[in-house]
N, CA and C atoms as a LAMMPS dump frame, in Angstrom:
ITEM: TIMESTEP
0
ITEM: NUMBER OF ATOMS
456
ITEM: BOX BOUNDS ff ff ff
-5.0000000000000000e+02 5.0000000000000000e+02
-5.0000000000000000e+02 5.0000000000000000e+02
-5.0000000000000000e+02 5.0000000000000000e+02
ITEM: ATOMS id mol type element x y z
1 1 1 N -407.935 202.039 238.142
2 1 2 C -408.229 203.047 239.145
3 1 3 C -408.296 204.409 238.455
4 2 1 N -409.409 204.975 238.811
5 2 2 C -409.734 206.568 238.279
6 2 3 C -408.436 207.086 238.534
7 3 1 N -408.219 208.771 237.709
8 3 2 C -407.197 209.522 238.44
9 3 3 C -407.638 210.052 239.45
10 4 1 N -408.843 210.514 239.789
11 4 2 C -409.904 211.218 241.06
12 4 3 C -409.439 210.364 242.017
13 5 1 N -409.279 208.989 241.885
14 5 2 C -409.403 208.162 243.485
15 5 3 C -408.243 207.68 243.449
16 6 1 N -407.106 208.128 242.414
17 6 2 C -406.115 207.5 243.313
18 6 3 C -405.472 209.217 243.908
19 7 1 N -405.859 210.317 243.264
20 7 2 C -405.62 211.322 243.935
21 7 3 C -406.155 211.375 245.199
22 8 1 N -407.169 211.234 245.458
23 8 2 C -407.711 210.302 246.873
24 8 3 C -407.574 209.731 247.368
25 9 1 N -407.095 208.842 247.479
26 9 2 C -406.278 207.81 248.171
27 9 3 C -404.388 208.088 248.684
28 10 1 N -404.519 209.496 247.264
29 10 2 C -402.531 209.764 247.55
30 10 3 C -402.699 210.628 249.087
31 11 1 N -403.871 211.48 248.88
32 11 2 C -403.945 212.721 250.059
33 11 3 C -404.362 211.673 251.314
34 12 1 N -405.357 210.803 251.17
35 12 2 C -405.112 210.128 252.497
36 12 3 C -404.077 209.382 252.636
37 13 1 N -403.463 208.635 252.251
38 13 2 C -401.696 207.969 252.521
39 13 3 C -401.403 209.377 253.044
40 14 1 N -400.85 210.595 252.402
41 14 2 C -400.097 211.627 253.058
42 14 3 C -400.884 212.137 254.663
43 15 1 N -402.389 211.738 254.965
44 15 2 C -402.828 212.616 256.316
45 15 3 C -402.525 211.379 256.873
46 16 1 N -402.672 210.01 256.229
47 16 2 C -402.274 209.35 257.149
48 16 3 C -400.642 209.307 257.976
49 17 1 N -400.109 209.356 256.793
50 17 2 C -398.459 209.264 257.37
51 17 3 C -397.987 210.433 258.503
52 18 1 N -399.047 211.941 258.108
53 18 2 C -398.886 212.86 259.116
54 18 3 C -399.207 212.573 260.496
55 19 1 N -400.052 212.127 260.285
56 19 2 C -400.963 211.395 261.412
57 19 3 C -400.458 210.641 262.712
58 20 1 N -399.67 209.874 261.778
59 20 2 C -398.928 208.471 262.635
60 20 3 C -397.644 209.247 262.344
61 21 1 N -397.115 210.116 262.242
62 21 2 C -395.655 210.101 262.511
63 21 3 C -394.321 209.629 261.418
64 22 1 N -395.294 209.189 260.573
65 22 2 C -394.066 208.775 259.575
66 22 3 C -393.811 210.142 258.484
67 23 1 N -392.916 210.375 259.049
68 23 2 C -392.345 212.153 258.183
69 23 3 C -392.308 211.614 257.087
70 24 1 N -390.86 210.885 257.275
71 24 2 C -389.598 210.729 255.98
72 24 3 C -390.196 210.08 254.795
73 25 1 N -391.838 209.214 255.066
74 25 2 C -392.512 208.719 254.187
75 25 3 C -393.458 209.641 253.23
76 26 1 N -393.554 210.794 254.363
77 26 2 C -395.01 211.922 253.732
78 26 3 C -393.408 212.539 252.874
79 27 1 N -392.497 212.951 253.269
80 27 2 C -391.24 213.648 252.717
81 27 3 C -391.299 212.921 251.415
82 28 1 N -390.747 211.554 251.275
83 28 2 C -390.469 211.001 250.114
84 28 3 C -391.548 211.132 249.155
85 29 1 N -392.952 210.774 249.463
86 29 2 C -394.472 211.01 248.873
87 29 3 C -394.439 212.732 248.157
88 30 1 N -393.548 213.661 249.284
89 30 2 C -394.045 214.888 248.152
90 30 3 C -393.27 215.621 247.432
91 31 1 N -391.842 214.546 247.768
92 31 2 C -390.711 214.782 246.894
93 31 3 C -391.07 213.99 245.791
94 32 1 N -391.484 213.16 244.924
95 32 2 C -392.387 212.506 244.111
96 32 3 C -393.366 213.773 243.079
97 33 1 N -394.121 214.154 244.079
98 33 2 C -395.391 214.746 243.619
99 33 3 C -394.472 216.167 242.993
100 34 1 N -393.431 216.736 244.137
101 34 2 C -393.335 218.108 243.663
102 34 3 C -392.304 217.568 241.973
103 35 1 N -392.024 216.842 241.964
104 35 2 C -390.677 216.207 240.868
105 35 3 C -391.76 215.82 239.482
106 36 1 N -393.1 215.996 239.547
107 36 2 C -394.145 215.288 238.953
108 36 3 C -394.198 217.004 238.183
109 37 1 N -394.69 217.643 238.922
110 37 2 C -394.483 219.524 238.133
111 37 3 C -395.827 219.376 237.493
112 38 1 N -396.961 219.388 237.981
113 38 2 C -397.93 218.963 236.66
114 38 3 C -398.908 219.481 237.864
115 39 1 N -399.086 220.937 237.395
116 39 2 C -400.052 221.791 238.533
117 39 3 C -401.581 221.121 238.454
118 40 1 N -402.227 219.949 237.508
119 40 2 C -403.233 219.826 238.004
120 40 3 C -403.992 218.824 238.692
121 41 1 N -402.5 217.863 238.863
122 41 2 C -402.685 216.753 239.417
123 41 3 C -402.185 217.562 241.318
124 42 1 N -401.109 219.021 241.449
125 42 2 C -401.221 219.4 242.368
126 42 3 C -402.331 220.234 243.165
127 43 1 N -403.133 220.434 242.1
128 43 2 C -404.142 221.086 242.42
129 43 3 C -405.175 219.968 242.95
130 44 1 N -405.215 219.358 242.046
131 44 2 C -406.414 218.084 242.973
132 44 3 C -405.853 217.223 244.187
133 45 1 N -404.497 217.473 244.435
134 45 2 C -404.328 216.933 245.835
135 45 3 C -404.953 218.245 246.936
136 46 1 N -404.245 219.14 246.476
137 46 2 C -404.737 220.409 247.402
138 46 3 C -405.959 220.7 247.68
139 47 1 N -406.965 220.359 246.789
140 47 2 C -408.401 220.46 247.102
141 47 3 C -408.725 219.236 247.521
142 48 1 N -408.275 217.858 247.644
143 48 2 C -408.726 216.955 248.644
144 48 3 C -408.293 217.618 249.704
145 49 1 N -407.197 217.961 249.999
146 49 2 C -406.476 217.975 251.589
147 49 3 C -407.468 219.564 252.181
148 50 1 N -407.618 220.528 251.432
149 50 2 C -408.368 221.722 252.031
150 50 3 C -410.352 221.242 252.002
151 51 1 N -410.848 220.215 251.215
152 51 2 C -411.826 219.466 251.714
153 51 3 C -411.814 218.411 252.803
154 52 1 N -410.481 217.689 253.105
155 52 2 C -410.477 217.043 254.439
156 52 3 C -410.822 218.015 255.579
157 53 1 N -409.83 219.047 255.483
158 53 2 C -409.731 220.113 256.297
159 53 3 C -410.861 220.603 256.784
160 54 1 N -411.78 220.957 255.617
161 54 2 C -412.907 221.501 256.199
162 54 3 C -413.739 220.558 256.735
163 55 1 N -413.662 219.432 256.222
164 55 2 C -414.326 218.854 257.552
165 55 3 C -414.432 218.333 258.624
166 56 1 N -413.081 219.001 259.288
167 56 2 C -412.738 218.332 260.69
168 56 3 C -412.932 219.294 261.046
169 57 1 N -413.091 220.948 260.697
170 57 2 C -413.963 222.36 261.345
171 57 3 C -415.08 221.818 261.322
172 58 1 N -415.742 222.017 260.099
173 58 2 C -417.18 221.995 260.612
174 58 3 C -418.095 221.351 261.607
175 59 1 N -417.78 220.581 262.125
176 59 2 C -418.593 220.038 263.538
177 59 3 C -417.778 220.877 264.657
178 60 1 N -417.282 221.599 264.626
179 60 2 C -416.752 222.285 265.64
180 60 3 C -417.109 223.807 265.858
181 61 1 N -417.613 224.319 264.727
182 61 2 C -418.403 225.55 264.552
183 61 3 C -419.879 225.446 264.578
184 62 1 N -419.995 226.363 265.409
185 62 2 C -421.582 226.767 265.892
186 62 3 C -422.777 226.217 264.045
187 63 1 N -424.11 225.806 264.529
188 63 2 C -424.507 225.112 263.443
189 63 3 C -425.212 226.44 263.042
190 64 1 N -424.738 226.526 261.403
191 64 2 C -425.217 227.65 260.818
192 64 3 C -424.146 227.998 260.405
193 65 1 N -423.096 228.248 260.88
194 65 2 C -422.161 229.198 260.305
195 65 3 C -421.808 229.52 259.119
196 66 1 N -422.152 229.88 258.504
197 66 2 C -421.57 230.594 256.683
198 66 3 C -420.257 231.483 256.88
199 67 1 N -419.83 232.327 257.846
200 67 2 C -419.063 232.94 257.717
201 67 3 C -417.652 232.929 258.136
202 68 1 N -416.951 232.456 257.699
203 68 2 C -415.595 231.989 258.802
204 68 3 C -414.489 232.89 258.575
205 69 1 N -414.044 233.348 259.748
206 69 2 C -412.911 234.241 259.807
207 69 3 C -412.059 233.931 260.718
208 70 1 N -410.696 234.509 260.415
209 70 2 C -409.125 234.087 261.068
210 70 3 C -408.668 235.161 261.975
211 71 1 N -407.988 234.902 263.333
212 71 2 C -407.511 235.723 263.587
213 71 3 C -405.969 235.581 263.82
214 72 1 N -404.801 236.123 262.545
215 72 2 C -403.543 235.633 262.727
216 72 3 C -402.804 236.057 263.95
217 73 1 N -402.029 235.777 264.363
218 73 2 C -400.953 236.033 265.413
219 73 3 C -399.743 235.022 265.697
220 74 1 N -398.607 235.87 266.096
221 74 2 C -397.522 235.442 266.332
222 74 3 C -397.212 234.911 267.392
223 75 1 N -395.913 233.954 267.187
224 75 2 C -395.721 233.681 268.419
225 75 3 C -396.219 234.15 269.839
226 76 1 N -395.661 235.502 270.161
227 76 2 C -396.131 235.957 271.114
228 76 3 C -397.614 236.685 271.363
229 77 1 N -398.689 235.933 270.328
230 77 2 C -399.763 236.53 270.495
231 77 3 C -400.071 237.442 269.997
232 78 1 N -399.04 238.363 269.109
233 78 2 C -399.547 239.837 268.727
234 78 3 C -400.487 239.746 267.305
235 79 1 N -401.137 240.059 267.407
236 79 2 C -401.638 240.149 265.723
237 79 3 C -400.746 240.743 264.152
238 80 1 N -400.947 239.573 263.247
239 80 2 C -400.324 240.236 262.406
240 80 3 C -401.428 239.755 260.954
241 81 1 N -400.972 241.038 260.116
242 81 2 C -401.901 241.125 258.572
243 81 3 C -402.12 239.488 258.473
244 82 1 N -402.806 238.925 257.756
245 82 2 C -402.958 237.769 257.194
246 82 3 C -402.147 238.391 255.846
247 83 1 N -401.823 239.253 255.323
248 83 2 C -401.248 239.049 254.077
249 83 3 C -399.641 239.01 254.412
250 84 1 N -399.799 239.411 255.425
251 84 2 C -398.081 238.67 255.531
252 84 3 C -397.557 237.341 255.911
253 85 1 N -398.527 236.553 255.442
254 85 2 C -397.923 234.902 255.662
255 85 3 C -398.019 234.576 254.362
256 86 1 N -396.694 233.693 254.743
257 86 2 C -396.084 233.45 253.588
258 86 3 C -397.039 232.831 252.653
259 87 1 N -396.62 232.998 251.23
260 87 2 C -397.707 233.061 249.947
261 87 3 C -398.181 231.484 249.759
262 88 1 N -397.631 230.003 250.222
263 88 2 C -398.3 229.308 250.159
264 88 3 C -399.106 228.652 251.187
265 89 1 N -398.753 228.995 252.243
266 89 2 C -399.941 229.236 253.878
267 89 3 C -401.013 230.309 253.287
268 90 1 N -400.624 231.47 252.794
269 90 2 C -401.922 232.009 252.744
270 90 3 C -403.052 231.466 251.563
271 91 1 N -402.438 230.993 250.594
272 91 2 C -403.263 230.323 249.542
273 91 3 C -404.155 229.255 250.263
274 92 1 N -403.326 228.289 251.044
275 92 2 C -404.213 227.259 251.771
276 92 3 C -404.891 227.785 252.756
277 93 1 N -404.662 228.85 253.069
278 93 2 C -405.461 229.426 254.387
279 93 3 C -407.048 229.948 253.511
280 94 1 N -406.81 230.434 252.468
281 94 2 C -407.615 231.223 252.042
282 94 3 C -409.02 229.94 251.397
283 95 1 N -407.704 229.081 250.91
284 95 2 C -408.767 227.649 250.172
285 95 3 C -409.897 227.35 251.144
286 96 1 N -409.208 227.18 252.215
287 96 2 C -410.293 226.417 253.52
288 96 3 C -410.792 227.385 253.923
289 97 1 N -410.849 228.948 253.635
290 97 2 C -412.268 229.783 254.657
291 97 3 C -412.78 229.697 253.33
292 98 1 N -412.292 229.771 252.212
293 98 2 C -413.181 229.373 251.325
294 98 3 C -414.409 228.299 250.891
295 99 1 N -413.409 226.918 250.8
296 99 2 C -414.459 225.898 251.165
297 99 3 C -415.564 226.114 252.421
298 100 1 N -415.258 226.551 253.338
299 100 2 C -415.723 226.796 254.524
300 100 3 C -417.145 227.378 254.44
301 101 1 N -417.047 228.183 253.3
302 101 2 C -418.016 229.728 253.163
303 101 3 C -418.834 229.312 252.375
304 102 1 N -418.474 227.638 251.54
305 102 2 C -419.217 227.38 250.305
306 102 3 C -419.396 228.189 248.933
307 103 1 N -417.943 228.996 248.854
308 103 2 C -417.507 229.302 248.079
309 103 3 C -415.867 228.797 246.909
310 104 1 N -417.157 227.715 246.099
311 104 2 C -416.431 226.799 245.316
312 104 3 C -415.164 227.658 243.833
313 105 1 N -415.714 228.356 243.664
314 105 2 C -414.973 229.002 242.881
315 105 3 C -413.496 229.541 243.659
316 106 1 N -413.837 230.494 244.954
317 106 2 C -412.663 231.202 245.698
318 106 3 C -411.924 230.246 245.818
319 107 1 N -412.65 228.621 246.321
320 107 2 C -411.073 227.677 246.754
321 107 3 C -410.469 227.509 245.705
322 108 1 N -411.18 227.369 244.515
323 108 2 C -410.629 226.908 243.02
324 108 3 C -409.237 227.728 242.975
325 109 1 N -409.613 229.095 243.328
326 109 2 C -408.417 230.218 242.062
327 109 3 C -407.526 230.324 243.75
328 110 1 N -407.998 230.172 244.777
329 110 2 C -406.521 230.039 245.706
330 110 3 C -405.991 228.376 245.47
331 111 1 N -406.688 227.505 245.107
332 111 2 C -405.742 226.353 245.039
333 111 3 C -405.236 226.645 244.009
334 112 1 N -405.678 227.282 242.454
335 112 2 C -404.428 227.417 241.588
336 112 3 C -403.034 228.067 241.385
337 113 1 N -403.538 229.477 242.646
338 113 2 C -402.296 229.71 242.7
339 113 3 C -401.219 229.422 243.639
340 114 1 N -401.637 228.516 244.312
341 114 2 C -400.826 227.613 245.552
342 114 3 C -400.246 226.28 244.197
343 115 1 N -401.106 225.665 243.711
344 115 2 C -400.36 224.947 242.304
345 115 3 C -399.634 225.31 241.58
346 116 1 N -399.807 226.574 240.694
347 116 2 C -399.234 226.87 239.612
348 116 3 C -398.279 227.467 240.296
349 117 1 N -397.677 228.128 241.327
350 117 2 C -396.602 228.616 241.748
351 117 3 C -394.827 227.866 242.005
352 118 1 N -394.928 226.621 241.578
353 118 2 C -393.87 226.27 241.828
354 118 3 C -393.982 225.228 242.28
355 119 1 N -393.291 223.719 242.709
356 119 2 C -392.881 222.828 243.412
357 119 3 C -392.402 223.357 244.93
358 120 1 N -392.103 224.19 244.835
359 120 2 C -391.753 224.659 246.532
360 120 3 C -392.708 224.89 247.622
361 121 1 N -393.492 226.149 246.676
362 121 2 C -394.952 226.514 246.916
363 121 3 C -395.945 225.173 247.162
364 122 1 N -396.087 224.669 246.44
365 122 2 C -396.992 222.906 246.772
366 122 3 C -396.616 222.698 247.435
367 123 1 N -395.611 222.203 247.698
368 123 2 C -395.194 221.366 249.076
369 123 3 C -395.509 221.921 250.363
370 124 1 N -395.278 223.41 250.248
371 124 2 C -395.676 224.423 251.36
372 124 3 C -396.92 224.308 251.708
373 125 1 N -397.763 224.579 250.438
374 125 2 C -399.061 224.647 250.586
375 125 3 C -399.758 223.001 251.389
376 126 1 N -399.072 222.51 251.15
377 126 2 C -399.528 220.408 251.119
378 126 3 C -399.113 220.459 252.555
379 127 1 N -397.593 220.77 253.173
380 127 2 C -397.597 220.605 254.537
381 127 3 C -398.169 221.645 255.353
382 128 1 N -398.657 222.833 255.038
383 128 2 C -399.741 223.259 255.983
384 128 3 C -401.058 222.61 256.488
385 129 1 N -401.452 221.939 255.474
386 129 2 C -402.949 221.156 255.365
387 129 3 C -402.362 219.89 255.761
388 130 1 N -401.739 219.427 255.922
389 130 2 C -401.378 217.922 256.757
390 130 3 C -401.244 218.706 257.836
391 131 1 N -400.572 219.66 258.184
392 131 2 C -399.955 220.008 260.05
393 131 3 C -402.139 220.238 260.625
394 132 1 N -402.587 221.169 259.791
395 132 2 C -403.754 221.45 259.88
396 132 3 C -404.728 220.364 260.742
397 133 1 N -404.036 218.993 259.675
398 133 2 C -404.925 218.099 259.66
399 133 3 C -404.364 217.253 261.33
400 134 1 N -403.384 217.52 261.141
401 134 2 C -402.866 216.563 262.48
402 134 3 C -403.192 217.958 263.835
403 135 1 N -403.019 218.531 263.502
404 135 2 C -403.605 219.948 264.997
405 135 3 C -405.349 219.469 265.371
406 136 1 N -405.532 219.497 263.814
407 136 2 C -407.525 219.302 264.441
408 136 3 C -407.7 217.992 264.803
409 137 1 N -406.86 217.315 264.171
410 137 2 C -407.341 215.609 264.532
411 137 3 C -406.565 215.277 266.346
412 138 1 N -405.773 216.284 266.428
413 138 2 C -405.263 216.006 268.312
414 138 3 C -405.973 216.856 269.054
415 139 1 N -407.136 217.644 268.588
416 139 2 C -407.772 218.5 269.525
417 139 3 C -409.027 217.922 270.041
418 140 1 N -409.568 218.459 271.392
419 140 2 C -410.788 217.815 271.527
420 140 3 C -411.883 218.098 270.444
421 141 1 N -412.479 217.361 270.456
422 141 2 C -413.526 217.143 268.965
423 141 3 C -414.506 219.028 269.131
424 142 1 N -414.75 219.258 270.551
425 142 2 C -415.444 220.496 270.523
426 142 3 C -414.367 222.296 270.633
427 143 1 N -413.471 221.916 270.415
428 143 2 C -412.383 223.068 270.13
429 143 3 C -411.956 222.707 268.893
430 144 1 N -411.755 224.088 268.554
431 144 2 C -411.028 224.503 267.356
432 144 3 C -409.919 225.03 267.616
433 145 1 N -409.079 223.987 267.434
434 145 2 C -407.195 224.722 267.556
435 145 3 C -406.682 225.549 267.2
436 146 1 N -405.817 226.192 267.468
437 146 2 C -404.922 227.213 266.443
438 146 3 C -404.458 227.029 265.674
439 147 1 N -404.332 227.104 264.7
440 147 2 C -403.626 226.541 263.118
441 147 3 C -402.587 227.004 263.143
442 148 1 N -401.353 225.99 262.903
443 148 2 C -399.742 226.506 262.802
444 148 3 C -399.373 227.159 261.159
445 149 1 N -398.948 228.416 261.115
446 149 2 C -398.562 228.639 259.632
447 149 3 C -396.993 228.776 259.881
448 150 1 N -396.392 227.853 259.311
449 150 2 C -394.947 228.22 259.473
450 150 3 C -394.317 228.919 258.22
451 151 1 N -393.419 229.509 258.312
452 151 2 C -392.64 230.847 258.092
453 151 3 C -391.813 230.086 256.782
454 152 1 N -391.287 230.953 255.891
455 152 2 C -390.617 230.697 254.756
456 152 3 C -389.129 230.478 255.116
């Protein structure tokens, strides 16, 4: 087995386990990966999971769209900076308007620094894009959900 497809196959086991509910299995899977420390095998999970991502948007955005933009807010609705979420939500946030925009390079250098930042940071970055993935996959197919970024 390639390393490409079983990195492919690791990110779907993990959307799957998000998917169906099995935490303690996606838990054990990225307690593994973060214990592995080897930013480029974390980097190629992160760019499968922010390429899954984008494509459970794109049929949900108007046809044409090149330009995709966020509007953050808090709990109670108020708006807040996008640069104040926390540094591995915003890396993955940034990967997927990236991919989004068809700008292959931008996802590149936000997935590296969502990788190279640490085992903590990955994991952060990895369970945003699974929650991502389980928000768009419970929404009706023609809405686009709100994306959960949870807090450090």
């Amino acid at each position: 087995m390639s390393e490409k497809h079983a990195v492919r196959q690791f990110a779907a086991e993990l959307v799957d386990g998000a998917r169906s509910g099995r935490h303690d299995d996606v838990a054990d899977a990225l307690e593994v990966l973060a214990r592995s420390d080897v930013p480029q095998v974390h980097a190629a999970v992160l760019a499968e999971l922010v390429t899954g991502c984008a494509s459970l948007v794109r049929p949900r955005c108007p046809a044409g769209a090149g330009v995709f933009t966020v509007d953050v807010t808090d709990e109670s609705a108020s708006r807040v900076e996008v640069d104040r979420l926390p540094r591995a939500a915003l890396a993955a946030l940034r990967a997927l308007l990236a991919e989004l925009g068809g700008d292959g390079s931008g996802r590149d250098i936000q997935i590296a620094i969502a990788a190279g930042a640490g085992p903590a940071e990955v994991v952060a970055a990895i369970t945003h894009l699974l929650l991502w993935h389980v928000e768009l996959d419970e929404a009706p197919e023609a809405a686009l959900p709100p994306l959960t970024c949870l807090a450090d």
